[in-house]
N, C-alpha and C positions, 0 to 999 in steps of 0.2 A: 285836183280833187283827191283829198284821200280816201286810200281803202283800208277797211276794214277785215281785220283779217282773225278768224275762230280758230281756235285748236280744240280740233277733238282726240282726246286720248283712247284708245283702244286697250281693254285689258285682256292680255291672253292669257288663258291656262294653259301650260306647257306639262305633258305629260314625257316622263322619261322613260323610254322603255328598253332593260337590257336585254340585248340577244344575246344570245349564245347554242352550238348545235344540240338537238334534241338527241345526245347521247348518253347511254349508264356509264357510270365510273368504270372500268376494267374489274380494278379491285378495291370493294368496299363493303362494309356490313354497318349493320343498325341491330345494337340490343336489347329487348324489354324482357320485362319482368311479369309473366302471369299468376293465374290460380284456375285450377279444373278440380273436380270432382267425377271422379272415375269409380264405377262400383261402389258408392258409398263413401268413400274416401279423398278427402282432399287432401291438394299436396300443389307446391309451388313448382314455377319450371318457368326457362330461362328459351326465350327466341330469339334465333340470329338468323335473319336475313339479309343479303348480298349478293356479290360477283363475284368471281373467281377464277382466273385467266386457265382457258384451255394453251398448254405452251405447244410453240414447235420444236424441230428438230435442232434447230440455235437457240432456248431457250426465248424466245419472243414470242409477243400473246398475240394468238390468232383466232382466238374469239373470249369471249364471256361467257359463262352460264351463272344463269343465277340461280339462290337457292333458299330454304328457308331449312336450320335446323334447330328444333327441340329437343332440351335436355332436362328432364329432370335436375329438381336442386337436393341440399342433402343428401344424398346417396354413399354412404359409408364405404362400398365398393367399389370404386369406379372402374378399376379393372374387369372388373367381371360383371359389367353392365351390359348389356346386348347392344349393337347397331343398326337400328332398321335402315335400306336404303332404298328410297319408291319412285319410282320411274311409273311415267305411262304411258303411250302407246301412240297411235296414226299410221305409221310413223308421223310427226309433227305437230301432235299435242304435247301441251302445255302440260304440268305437273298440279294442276287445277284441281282433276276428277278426286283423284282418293286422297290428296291433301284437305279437301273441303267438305266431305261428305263420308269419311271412311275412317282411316284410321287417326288423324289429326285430333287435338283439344277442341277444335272450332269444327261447328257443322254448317250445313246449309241451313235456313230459313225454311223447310217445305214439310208438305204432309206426311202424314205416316207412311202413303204409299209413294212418296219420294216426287208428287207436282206440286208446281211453282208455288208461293205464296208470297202476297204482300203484306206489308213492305219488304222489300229484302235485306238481305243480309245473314245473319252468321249466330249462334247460340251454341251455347257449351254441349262439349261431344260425350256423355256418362258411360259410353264404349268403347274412347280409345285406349289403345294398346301403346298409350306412356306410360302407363304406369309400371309395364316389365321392356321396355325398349327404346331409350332414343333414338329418336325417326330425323333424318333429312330428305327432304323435296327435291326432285333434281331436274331442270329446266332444261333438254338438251338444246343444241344450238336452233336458235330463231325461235323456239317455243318459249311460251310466257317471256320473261322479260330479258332474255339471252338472247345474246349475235354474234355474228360472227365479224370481224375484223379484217377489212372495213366491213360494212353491214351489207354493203352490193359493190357490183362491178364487177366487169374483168378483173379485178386484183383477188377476187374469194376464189380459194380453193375447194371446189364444193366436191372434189372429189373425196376429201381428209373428213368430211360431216356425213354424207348423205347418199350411204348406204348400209347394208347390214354389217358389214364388215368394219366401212371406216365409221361407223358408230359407237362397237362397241372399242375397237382400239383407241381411239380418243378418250371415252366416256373411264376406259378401263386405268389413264394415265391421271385423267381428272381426278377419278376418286384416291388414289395414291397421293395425289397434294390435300384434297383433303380431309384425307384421314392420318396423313401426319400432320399436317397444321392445329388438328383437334385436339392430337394426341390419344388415337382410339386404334391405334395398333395390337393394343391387348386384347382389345373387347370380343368377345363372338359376334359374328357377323353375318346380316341375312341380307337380301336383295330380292325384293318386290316389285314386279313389273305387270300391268294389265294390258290386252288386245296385243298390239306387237311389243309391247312391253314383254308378254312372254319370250315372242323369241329374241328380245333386246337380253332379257337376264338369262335363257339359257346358253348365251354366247359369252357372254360374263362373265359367268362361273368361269369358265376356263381360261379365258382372258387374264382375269385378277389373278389367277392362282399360279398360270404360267407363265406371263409376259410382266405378273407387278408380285407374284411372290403373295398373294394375301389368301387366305385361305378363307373357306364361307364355312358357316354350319348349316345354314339354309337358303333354298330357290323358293319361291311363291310365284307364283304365275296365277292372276286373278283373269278369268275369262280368256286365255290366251290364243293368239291369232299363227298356226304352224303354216307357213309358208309350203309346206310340204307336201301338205293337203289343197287347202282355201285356196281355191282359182285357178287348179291344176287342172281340172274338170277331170272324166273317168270313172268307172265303175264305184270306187271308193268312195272320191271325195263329194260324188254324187247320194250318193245310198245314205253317205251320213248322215244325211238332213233327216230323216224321215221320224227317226224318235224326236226331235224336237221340232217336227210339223205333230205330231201327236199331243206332246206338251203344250202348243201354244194355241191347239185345236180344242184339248181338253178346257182349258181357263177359259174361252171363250165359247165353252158351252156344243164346238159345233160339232161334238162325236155321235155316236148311235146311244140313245140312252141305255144299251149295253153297259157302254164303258165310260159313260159319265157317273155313271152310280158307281162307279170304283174312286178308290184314291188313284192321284195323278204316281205316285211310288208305286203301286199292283202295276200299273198298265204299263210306264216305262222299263222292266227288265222284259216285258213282252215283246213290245217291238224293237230292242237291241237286238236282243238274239232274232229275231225272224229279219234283219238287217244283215246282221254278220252271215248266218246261214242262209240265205234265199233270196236278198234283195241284190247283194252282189253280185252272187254270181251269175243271177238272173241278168243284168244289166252287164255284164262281161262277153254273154253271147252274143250281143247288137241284134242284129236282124237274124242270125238263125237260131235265137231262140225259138221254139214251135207255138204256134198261137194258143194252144190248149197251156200251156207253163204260162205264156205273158199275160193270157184274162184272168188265169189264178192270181199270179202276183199283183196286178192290176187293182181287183176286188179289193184283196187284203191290203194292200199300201190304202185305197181311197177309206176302207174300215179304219186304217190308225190317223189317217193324216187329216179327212174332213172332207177332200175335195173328192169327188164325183169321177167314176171308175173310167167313165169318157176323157176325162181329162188328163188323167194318168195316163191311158193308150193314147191320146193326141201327141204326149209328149214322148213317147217311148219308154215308161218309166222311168224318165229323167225330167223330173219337173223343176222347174230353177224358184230359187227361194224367191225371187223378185214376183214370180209367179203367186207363189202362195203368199205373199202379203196383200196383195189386190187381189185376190180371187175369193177367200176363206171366208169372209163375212159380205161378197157382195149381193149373195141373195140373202145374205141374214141381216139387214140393216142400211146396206151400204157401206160398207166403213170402210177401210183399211187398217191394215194391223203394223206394230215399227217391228222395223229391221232389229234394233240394235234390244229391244223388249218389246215382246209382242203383246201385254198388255195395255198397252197406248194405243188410241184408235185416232185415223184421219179421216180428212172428207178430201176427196180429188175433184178436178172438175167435172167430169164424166165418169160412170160406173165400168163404162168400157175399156182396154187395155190390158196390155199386161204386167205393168211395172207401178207402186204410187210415184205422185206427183212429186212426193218430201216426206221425209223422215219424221212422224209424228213424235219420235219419242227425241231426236235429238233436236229439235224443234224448245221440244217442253224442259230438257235440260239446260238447254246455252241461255234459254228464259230467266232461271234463276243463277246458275255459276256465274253467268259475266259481269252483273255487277256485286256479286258477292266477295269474288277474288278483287274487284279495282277498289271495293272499300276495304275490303279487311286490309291489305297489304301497303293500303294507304295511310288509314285510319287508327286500327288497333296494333299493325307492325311497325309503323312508323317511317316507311320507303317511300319515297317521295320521289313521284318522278314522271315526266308526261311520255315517258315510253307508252307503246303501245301494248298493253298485257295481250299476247297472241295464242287466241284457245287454240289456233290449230295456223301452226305457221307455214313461212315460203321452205320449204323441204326438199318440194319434187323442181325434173324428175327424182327418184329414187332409186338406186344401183339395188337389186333384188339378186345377182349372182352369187353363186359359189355361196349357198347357205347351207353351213353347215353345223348349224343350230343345236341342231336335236343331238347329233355324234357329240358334240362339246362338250353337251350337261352332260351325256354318257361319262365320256373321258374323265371329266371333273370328277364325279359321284366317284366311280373305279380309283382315282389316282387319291381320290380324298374322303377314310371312312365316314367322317362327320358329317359328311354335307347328305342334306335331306333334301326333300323336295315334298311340295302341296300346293295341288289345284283345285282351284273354287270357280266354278259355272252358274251363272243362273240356268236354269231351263228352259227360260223361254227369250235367251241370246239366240237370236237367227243369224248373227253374223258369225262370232265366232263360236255354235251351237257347243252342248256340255259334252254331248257324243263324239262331237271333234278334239275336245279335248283329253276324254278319257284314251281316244284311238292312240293321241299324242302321247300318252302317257303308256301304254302300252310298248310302242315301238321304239321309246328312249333307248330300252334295256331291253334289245330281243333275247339275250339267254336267263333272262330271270334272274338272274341270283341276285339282286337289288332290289328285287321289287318290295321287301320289307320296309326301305326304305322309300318309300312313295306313300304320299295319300291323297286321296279326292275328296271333295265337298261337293252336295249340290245343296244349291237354294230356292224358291218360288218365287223366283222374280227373273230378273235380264241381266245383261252386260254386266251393270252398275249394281249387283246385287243387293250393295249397300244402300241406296238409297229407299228402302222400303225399310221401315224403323225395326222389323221383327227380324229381319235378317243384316241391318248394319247391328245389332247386338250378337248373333247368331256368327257371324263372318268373322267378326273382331275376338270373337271368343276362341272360334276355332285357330286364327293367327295367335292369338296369348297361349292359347295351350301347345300348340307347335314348337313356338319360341321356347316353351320351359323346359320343353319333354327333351328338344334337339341340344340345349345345350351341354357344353362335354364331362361337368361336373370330376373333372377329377379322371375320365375313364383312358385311356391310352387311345391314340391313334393306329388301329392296326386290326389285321382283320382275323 
């Protein structure tokens, strides 16, 4: 018998697929070609983003960072074109915040008062300050699209990244490769850092000038975080808070209609001074202060701050800011107010406690940044790459010793006439409040004789000052006019 025998053919689709490790090139850059309109004025300008090997002590790359820098085109004098260079803060963010929302060509997507809007993404910046300064981004290790080499293991040396110290000597080596690579060793030079960014740039100054020889014409420290203060606890760093529990008390309506009928400007040199003279020293005596001084002080702290004179004595005159974000509107609403601006409001699960559940305002910011930064950087810059863009990377722990910050920018300032300095606050930052930073700015230079060279800014808004459209014009104005006034035009270095 025979058999009969069928072929069936099977057709497969064969998909090829290469691998290879999901790592950035060490060293590489992508160039495009844009157009902004700043202040009425258009004008072309050239973006280069990339990597660029942090080296070791044998010349071998032991991490990446990456960056993004804008340069104006045409410019007749290249030598005597400014350097902006902006760093930001965590420690362990990303260079996201004031690249995408502050001083950059590209803004965020969001409302005037700086919440989320859809769709997202990015729309021209008519505030930035290219037009008198090219800016570079700078991504310390493991933030945004930087790492270190190799990326984990025992083989990272994490002690050469990830502290205050070995940050700024690294970062101080990095920008020496590139600012000869650029060829911007002539240019004036400024260095912008916001939250620990400040105390990242006040370590710098001194860093660049005496360990790489470069000299600055100016420090900016947007909202900055002084070590020296913030989380020391103490009469001081206690007391601070109290003008900007008035600040965030006022915008939210919950003062005496005394002093809501004022502007928020009257009522803040009010409670500075009744800080510096009477809350300090109040809170220095501990427990034998006499009860007749601490129901005084008591009163008038719940008068500036909102919260209720019971609660001020519950806590000693020492009330923690985590306090007054849950506490400040919980009989007015329910809400919670943000840490980081306290014009953002939460819902927790319970009105009870003493801490919120999450951070309403940085909630409402990572909303719109993170996919703003993974398209622009993809899309309009042309980097390409399935790294993980890291708003806030693997960092800690973090070495916080031996900061010796604040002395630096001194030394700096003293050793170098040029170099200026200017801080910008919002008022109603609870983290690193505008009264901490004016303190900061005070004790840079305890004998005065520099203080000519210092200035402060405040704004009606938070942290991010910039994101609220009346003061990203306002902010950016006050950096362009710093930059013009600081540069050395000719004058002699000498005092």
């Amino acid at each position: 018998m025979k058999k009969k025998y069928s072929i069936v053919l099977f057709l497969f689709s064969i998909t090829l697929v290469w691998t290879q490790e999901r790592k950035l090139p060490i060293d590489t850059t992508v160039t495009t070609q844009h157009n902004v309109n700043v202040k009425g004025v258009s004008f072309s300008y050239t973006a280069t983003t990339g990597t660029q090997p942090v080296w070791d002590e044998h010349g071998k790359p032991m991490a990446s960072l990456h960056y993004t820098y804008y340069k104006k085109n045409n410019v007749k004098d290249q030598k005597s074109r400014p350097l902006l260079i902006s760093f930001n803060g965590g420690p362990g963010s990303g260079s996201v915040w004031m690249h995408l929302a502050y001083t950059g060509p590209r803004i965020l997507n969001i409302d005037d008062e700086g919440y989320p809007v859809q769709p997202y993404g990015v729309k021209e910046n008519p505030y930035s300050v290219l037009d008198v300064t090219d800016i570079v981004y700078v991504n310390p290790a493991n933030t945004g699209y930087s790492r270190t080499i190799p990326e984990t293991g025992k083989d990272v040396d994490r002690s050469k990244f990830f502290g205050i110290n070995a940050d700024i000597k690294y970062l101080a080596e990095w920008l020496n490769t590139f600012v000869t690579r650029n060829n911007r060793w002539s240019s004036p030079k400024y260095i912008i850092g916001e939250s620990y960014g400040g105390t990242r740039v006040m370590g710098l100054a001194l860093a660049l000038q005496n360990q790489q020889w470069m000299y600055l014409n100016g420090v900016i420290m947007v909202s900055p975080a002084d070590y020296k203060v913030i989380r020391v606890g103490g009469p001081v760093s206690s007391a601070l808070n109290l003008p900007y529990f008035a600040a965030a008390a006022w915008y939210q309506k919950a003062l005496s209609s005394e002093l809501q009928q004022k502007d928020l400007l009257d009522i803040l040199p009010e409670a500075e001074n009744y800080t510096i003279n009477t809350v300090i020293p109040a809170i220095a005596k501990g427990g034998f202060i006499t009860d007749s001084e601490k129901n005084a002080v008591a009163e008038k702290m719940a008068y500036y701050s909102g919260l209720s004179k019971k609660e001020i004595l519950d806590h000693n005159l020492v009330v923690p800011t985590s306090y007054f974000w849950k506490s400040l509107l919980r009989e007015r609403g329910g809400f919670t107010i943000g840490r980081l601006d306290s014009r953002y409001l939460g819902i927790d699960k319970q009105l009870s406690g003493s801490s919120p559940d999450y951070s309403a305002e940085l909630t409402s910011w990572l909303h719109s940044f993170t996919p703003a930064i993974n398209y622009y950087l993809q899309e309009e810059l042309n980097f390409k790459t399935d790294i993980k863009y890291n708003m806030f990377g693997p960092v800690r722990p973090w070495n916080n010793e031996n900061d010796n910050t604040r002395d630096d920018l001194r030394q700096a300032m003293a050793q170098n006439p040029y170099l200026h300095v200017m801080i910008q606050s919002g008022y109603y930052d609870g983290a690193t409040t505008y009264f901490n930073a004016k303190y900061t700015m005070w004790q840079i230079d305890p004998s005065g004789r520099m203080k000519d060279r210092f200035d402060f800014k405040g704004y009606r808004s938070g942290h991010m000052m910039y994101l609220r459209k009346e003061d990203l014009e306002k902010a950016n104005s006050d950096i362009r006019d710093f930059i013009l006034r600081t540069q050395a035009k000719g004058k002699s270095a000498k005092y």
